[in-house]
Backbone atoms as SQL, in Angstrom:
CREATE TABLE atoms (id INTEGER PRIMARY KEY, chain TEXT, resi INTEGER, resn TEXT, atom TEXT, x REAL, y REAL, z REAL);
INSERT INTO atoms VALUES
  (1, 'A', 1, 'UNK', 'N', 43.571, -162.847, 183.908),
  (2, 'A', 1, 'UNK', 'CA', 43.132, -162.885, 182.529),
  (3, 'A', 1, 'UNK', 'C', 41.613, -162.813, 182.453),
  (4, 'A', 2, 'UNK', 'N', 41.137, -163.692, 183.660),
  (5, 'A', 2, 'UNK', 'CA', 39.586, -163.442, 183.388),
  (6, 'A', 2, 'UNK', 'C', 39.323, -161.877, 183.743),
  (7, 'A', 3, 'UNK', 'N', 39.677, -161.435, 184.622),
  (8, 'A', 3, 'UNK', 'CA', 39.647, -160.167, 184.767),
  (9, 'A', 3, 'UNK', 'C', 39.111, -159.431, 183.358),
  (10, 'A', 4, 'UNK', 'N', 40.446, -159.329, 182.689),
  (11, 'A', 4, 'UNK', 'CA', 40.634, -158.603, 181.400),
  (12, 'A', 4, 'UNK', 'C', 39.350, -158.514, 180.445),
  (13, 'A', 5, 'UNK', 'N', 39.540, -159.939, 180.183),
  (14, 'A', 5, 'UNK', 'CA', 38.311, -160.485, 179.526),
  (15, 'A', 5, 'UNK', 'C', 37.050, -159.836, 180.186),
  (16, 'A', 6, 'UNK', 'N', 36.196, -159.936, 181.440),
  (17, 'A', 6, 'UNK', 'CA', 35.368, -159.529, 181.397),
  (18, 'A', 6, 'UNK', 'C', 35.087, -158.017, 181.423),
  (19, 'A', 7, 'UNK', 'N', 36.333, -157.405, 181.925),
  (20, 'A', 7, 'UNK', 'CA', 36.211, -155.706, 181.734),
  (21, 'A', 7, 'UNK', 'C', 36.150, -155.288, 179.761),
  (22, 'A', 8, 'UNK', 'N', 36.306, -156.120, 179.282),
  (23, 'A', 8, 'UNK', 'CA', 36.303, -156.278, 177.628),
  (24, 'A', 8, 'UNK', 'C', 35.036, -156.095, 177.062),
  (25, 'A', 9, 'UNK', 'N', 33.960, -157.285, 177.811),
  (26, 'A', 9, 'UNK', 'CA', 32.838, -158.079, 177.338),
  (27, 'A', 9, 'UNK', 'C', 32.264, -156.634, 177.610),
  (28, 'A', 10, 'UNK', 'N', 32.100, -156.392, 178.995),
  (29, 'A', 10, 'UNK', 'CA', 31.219, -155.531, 179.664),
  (30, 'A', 10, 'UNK', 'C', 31.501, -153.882, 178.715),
  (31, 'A', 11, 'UNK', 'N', 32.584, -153.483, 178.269),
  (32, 'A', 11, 'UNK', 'CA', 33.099, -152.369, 177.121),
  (33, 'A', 11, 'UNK', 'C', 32.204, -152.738, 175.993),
  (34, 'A', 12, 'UNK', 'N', 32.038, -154.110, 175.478),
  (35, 'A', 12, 'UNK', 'CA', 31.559, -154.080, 174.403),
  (36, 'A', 12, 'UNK', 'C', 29.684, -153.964, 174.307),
  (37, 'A', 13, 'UNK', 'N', 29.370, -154.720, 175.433),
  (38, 'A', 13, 'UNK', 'CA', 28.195, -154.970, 175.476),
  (39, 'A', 13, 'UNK', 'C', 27.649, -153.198, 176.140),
  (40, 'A', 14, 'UNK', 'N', 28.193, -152.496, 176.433),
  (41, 'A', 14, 'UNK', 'CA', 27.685, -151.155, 176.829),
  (42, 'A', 14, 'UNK', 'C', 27.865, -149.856, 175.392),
  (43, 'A', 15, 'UNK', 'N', 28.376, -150.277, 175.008),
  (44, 'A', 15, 'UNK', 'CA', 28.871, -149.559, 173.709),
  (45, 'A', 15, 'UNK', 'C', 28.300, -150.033, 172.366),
  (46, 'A', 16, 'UNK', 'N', 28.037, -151.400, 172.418),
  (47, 'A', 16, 'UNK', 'CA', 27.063, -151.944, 170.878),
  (48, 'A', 16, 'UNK', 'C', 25.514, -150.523, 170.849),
  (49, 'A', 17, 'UNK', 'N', 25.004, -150.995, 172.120),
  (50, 'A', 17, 'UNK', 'CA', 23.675, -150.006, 171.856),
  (51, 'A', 17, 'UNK', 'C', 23.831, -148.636, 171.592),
  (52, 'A', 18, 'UNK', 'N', 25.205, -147.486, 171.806),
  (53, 'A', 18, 'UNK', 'CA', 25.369, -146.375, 171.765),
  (54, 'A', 18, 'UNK', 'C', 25.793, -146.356, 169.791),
  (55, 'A', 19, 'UNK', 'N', 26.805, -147.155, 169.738),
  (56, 'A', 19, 'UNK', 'CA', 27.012, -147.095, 168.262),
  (57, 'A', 19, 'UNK', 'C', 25.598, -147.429, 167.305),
  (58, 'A', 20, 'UNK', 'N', 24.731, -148.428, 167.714),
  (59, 'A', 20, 'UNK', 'CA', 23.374, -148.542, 166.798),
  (60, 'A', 20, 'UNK', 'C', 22.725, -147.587, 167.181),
  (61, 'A', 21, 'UNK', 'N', 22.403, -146.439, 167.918),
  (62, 'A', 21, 'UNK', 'CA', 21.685, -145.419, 168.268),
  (63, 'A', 21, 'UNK', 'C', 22.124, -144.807, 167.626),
  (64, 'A', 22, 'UNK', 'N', 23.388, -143.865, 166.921),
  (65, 'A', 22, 'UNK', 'CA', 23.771, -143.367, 166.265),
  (66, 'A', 22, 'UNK', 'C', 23.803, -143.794, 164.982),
  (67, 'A', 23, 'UNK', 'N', 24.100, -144.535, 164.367),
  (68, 'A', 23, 'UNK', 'CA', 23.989, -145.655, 163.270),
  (69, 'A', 23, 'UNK', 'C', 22.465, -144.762, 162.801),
  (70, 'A', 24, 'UNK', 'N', 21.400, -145.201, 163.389),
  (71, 'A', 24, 'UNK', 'CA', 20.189, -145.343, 163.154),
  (72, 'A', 24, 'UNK', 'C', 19.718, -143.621, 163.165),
  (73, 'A', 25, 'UNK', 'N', 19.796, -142.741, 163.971),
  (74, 'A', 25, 'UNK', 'CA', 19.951, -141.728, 163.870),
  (75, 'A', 25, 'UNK', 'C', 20.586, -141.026, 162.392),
  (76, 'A', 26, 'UNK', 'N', 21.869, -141.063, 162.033),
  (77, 'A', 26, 'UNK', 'CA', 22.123, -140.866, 160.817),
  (78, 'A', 26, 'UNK', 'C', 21.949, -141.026, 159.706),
  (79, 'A', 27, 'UNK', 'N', 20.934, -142.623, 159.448),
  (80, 'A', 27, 'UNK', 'CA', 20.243, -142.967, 158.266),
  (81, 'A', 27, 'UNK', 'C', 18.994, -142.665, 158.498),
  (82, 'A', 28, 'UNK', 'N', 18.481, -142.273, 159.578),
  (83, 'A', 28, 'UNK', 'CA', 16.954, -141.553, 159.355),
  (84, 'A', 28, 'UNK', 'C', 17.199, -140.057, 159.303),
  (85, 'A', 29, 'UNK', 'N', 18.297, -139.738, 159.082),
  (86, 'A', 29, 'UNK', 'CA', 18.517, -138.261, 159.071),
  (87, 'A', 29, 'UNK', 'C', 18.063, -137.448, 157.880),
  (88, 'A', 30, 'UNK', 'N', 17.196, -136.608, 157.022),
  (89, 'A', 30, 'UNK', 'CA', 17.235, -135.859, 156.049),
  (90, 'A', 30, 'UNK', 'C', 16.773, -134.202, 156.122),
  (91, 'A', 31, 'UNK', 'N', 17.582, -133.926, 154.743),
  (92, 'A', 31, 'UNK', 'CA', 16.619, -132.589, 154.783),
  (93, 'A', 31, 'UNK', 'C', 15.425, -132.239, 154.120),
  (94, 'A', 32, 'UNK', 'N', 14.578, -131.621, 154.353),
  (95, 'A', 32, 'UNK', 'CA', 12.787, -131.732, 154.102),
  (96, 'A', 32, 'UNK', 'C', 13.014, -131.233, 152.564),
  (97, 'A', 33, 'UNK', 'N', 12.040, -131.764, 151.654),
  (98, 'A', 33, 'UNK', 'CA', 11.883, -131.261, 150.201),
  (99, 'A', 33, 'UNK', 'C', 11.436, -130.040, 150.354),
  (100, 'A', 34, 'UNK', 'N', 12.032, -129.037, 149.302),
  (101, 'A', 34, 'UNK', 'CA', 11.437, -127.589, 149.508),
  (102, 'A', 34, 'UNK', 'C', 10.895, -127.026, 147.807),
  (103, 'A', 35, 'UNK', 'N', 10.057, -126.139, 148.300),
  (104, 'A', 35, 'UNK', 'CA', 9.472, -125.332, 147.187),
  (105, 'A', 35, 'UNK', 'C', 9.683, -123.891, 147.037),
  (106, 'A', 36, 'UNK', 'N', 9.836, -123.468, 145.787),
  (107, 'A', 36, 'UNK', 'CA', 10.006, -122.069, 145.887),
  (108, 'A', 36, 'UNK', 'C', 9.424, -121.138, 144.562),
  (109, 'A', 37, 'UNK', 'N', 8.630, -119.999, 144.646),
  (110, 'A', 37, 'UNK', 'CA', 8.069, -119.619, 143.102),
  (111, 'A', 37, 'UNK', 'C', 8.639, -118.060, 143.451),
  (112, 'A', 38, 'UNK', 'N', 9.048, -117.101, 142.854),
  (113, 'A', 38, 'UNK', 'CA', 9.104, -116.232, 142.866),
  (114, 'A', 38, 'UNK', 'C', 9.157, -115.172, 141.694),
  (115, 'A', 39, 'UNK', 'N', 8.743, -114.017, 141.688),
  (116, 'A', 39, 'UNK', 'CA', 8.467, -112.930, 140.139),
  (117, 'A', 39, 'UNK', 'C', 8.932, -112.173, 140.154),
  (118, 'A', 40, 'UNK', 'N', 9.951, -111.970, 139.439),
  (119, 'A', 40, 'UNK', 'CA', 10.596, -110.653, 139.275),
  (120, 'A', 40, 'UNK', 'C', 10.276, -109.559, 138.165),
  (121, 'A', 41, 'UNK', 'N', 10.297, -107.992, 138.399),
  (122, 'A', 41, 'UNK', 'CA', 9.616, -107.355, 137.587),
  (123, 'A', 41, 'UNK', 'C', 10.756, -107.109, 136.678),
  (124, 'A', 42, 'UNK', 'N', 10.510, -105.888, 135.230),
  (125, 'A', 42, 'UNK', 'CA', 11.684, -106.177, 134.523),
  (126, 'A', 42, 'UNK', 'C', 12.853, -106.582, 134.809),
  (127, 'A', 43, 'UNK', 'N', 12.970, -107.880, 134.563),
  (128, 'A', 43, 'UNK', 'CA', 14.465, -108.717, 134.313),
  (129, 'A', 43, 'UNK', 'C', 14.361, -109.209, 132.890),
  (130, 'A', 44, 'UNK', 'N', 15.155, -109.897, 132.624),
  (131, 'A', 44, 'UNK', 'CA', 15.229, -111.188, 131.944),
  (132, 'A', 44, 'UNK', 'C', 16.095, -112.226, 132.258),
  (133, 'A', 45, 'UNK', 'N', 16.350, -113.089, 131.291),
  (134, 'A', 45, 'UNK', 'CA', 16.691, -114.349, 131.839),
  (135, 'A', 45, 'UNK', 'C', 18.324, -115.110, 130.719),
  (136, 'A', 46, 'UNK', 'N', 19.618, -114.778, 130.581),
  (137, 'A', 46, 'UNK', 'CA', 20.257, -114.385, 129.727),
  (138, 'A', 46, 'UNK', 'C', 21.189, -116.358, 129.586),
  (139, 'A', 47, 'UNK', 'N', 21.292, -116.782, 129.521),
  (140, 'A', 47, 'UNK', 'CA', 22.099, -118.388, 128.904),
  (141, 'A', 47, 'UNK', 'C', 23.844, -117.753, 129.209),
  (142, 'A', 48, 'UNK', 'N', 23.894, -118.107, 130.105),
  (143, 'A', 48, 'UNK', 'CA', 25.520, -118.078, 130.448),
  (144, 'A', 48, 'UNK', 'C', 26.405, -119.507, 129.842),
  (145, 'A', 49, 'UNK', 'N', 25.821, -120.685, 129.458),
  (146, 'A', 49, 'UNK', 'CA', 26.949, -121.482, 129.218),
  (147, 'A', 49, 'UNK', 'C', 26.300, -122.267, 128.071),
  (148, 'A', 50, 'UNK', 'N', 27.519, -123.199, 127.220),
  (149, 'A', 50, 'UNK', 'CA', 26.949, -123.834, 126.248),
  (150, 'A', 50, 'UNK', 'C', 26.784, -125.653, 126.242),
  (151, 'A', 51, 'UNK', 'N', 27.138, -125.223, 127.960),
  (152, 'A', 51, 'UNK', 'CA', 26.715, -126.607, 128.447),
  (153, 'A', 51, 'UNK', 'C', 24.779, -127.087, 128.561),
  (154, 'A', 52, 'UNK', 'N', 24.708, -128.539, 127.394),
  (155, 'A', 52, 'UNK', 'CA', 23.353, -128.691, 127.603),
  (156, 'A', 52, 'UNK', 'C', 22.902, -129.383, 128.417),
  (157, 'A', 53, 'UNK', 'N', 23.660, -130.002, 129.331),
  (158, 'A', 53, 'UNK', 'CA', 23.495, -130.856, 130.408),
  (159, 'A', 53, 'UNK', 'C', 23.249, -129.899, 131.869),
  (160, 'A', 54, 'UNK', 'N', 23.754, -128.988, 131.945),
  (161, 'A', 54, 'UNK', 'CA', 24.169, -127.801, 133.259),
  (162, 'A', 54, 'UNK', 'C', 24.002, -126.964, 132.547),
  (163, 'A', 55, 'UNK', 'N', 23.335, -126.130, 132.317),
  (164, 'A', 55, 'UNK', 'CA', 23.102, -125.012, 131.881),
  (165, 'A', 55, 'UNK', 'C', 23.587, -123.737, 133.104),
  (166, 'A', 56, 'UNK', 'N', 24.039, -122.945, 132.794),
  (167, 'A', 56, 'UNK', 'CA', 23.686, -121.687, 133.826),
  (168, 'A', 56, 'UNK', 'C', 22.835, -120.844, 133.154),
  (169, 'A', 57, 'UNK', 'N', 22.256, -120.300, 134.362),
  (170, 'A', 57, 'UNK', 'CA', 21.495, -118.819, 133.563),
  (171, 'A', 57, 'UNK', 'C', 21.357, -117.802, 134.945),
  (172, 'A', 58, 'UNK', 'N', 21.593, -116.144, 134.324),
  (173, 'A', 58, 'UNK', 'CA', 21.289, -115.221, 134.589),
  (174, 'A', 58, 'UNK', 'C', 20.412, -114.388, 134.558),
  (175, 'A', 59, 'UNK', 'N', 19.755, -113.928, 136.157),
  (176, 'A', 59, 'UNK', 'CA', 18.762, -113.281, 135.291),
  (177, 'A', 59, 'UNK', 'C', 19.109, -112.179, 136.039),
  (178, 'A', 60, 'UNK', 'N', 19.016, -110.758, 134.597),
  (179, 'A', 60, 'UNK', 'CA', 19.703, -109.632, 135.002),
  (180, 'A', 60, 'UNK', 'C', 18.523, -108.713, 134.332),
  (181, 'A', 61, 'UNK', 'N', 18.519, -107.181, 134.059),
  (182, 'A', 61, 'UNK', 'CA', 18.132, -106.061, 133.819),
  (183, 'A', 61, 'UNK', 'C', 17.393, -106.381, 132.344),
  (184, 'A', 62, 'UNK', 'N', 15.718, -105.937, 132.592),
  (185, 'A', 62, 'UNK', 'CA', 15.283, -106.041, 131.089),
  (186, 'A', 62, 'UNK', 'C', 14.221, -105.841, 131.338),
  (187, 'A', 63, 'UNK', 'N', 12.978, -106.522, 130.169),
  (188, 'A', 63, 'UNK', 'CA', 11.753, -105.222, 130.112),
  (189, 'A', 63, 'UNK', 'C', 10.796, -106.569, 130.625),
  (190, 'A', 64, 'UNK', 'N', 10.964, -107.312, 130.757),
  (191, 'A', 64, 'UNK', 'CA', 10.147, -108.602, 131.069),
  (192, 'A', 64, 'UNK', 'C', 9.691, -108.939, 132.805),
  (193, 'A', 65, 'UNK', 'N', 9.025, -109.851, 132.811),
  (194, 'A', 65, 'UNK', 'CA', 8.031, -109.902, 134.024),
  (195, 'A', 65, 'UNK', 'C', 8.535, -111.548, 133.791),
  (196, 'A', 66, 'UNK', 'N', 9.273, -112.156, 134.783),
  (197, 'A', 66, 'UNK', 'CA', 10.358, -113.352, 135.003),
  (198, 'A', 66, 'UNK', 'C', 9.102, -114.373, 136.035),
  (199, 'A', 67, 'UNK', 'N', 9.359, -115.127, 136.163),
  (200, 'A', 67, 'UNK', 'CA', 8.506, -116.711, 136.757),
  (201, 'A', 67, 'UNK', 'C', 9.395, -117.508, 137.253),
  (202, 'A', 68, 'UNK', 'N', 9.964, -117.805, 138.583),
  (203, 'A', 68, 'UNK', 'CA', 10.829, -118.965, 138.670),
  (204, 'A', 68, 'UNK', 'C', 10.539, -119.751, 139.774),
  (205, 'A', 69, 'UNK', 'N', 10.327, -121.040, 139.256),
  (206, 'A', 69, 'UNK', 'CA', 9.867, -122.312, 140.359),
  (207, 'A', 69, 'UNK', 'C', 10.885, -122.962, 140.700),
  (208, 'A', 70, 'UNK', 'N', 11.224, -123.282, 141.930),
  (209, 'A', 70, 'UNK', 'CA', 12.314, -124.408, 142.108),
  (210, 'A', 70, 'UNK', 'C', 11.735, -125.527, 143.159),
  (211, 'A', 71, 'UNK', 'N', 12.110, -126.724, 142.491),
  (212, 'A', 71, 'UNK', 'CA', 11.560, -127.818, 143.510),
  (213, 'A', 71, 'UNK', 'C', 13.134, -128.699, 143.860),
  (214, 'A', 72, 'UNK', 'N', 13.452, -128.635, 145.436),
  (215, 'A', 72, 'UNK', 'CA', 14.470, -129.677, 145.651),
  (216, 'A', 72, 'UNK', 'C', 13.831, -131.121, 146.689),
  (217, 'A', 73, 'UNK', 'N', 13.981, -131.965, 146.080),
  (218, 'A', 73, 'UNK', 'CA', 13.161, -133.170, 146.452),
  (219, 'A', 73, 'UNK', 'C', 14.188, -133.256, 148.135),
  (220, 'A', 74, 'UNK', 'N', 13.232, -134.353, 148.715),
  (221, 'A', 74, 'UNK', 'CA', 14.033, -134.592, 150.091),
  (222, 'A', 74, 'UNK', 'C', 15.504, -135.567, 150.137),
  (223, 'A', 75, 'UNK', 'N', 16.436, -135.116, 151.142),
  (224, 'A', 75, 'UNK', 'CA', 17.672, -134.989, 150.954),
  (225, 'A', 75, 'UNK', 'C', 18.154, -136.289, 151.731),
  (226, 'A', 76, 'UNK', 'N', 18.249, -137.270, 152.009),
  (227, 'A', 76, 'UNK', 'CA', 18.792, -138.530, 152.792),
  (228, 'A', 76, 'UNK', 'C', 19.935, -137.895, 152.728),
  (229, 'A', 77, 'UNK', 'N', 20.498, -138.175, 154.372),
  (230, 'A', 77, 'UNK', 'CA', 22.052, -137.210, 154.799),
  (231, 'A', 77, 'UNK', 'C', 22.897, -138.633, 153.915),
  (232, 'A', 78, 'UNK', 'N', 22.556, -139.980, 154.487),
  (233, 'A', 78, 'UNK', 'CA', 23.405, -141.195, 154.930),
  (234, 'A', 78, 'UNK', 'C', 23.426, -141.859, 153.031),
  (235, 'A', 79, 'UNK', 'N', 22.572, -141.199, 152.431),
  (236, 'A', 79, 'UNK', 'CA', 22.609, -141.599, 150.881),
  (237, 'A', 79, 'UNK', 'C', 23.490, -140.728, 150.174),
  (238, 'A', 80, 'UNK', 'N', 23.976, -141.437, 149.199),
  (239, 'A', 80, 'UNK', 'CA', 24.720, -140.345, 148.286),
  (240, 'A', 80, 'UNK', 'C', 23.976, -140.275, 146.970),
  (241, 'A', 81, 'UNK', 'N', 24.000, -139.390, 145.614),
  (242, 'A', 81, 'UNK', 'CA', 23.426, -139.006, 144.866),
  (243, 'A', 81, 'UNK', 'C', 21.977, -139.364, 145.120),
  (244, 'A', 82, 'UNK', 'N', 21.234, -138.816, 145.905),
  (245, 'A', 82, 'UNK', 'CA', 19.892, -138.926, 145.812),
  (246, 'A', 82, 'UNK', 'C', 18.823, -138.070, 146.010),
  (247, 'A', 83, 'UNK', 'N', 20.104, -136.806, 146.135),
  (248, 'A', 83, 'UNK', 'CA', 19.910, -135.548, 145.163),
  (249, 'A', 83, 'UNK', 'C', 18.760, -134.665, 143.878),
  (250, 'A', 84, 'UNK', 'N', 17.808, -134.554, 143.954),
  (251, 'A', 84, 'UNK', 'CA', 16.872, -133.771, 142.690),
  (252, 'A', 84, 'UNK', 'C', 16.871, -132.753, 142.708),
  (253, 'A', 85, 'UNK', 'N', 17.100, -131.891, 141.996),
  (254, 'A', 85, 'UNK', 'CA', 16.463, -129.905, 142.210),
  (255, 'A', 85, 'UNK', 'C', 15.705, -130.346, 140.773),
  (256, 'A', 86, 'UNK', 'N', 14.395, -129.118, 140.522),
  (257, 'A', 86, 'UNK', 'CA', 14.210, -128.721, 139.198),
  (258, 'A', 86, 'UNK', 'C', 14.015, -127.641, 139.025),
  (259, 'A', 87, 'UNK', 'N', 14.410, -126.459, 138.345),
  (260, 'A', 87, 'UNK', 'CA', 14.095, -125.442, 137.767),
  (261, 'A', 87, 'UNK', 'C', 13.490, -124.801, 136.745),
  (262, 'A', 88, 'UNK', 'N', 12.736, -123.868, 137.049),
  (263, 'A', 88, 'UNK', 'CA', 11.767, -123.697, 136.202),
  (264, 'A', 88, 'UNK', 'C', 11.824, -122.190, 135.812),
  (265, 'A', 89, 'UNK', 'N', 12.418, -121.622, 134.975),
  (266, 'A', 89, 'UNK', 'CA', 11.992, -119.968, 134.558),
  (267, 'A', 89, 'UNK', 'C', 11.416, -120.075, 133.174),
  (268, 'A', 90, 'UNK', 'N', 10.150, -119.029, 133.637),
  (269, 'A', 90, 'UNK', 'CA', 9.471, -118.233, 131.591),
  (270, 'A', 90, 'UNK', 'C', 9.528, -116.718, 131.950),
  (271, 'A', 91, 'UNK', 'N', 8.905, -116.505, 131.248),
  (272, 'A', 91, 'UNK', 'CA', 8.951, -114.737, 131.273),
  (273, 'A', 91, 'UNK', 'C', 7.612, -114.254, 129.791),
  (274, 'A', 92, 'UNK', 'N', 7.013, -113.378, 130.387),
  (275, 'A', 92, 'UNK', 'CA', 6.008, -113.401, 129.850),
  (276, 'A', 92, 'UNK', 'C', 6.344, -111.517, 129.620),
  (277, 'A', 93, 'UNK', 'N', 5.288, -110.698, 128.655),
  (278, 'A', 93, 'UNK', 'CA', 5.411, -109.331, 128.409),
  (279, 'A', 93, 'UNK', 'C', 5.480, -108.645, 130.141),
  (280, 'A', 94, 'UNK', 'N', 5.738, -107.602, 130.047),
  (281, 'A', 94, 'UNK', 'CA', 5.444, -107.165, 131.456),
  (282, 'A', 94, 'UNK', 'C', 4.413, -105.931, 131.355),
  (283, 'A', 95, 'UNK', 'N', 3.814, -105.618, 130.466),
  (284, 'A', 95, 'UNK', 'CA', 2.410, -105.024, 130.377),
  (285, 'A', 95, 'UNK', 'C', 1.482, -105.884, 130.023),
  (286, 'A', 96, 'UNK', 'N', 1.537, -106.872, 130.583),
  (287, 'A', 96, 'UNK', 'CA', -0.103, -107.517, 130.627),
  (288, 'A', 96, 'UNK', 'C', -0.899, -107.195, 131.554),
  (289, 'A', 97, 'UNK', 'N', -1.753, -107.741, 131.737),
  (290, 'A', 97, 'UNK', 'CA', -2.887, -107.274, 132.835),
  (291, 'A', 97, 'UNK', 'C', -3.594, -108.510, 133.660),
  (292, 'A', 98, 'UNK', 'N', -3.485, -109.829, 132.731),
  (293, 'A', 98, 'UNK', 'CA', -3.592, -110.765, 133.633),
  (294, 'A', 98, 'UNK', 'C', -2.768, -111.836, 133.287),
  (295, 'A', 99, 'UNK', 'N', -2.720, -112.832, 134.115),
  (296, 'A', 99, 'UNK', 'CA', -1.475, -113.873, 133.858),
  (297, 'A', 99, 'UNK', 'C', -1.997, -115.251, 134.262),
  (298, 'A', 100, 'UNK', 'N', -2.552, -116.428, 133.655),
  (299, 'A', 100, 'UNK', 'CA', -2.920, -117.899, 134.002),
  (300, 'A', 100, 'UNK', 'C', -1.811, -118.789, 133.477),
  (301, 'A', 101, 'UNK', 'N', -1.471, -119.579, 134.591),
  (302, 'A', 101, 'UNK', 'CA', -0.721, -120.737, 134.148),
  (303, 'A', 101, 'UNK', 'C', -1.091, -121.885, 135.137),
  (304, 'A', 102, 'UNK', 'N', -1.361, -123.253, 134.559),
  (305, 'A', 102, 'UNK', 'CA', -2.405, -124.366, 134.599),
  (306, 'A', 102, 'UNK', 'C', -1.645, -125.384, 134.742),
  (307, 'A', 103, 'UNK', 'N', -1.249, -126.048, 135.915),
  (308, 'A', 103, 'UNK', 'CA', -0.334, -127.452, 135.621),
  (309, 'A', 103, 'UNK', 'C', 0.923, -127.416, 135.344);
């Protein structure tokens, strides 16, 4: 019986440090916040749903000069909803000649 017992102890005490190494590994785990701006030449930008909470939108064929920023904040694997994106589209004439936007 002592036998048992200590082939037990010695299972547990070799295996606590492998499970907290992993443990700890997975809650420092995330994915990096990302940025993104990009311009598209005539498009526009069209309201697919009449949801005001979730909106969708399309942006398809048109005479406009499109702007779209997206920011997704950083991602904790081991968290749940802690989650951000924001999106950002305008659209300005597409014969202008210069273009400032401030903040």
């Amino acid at each position: 019986m002592k036998l048992l017992f200590t082939i037990a102890m010695l299972f547990a005490i070799t295996q606590a440090p492998l499970a907290q190494t992993n443990n700890d590994s997975l809650a420092n785990a995330f994915i990096p916040e990302k940025k993104s701006a990009i311009i598209y030449l005539n498009k526009t930008v069209k309201l697919n749903s009449n949801d005001s909470i979730n909106p969708e939108f399309e942006i398809t064929t048109g005479t406009r000069m499109l702007f779209e920023y997206e920011f997704r904040s950083k991602d904790i694997i081991a968290m749940s909803d802690d989650e951000m994106m924001e999106k950002i589209i305008f659209s300005v004439n597409a014969n202008r000649n210069s273009f400032e936007f401030n903040n």
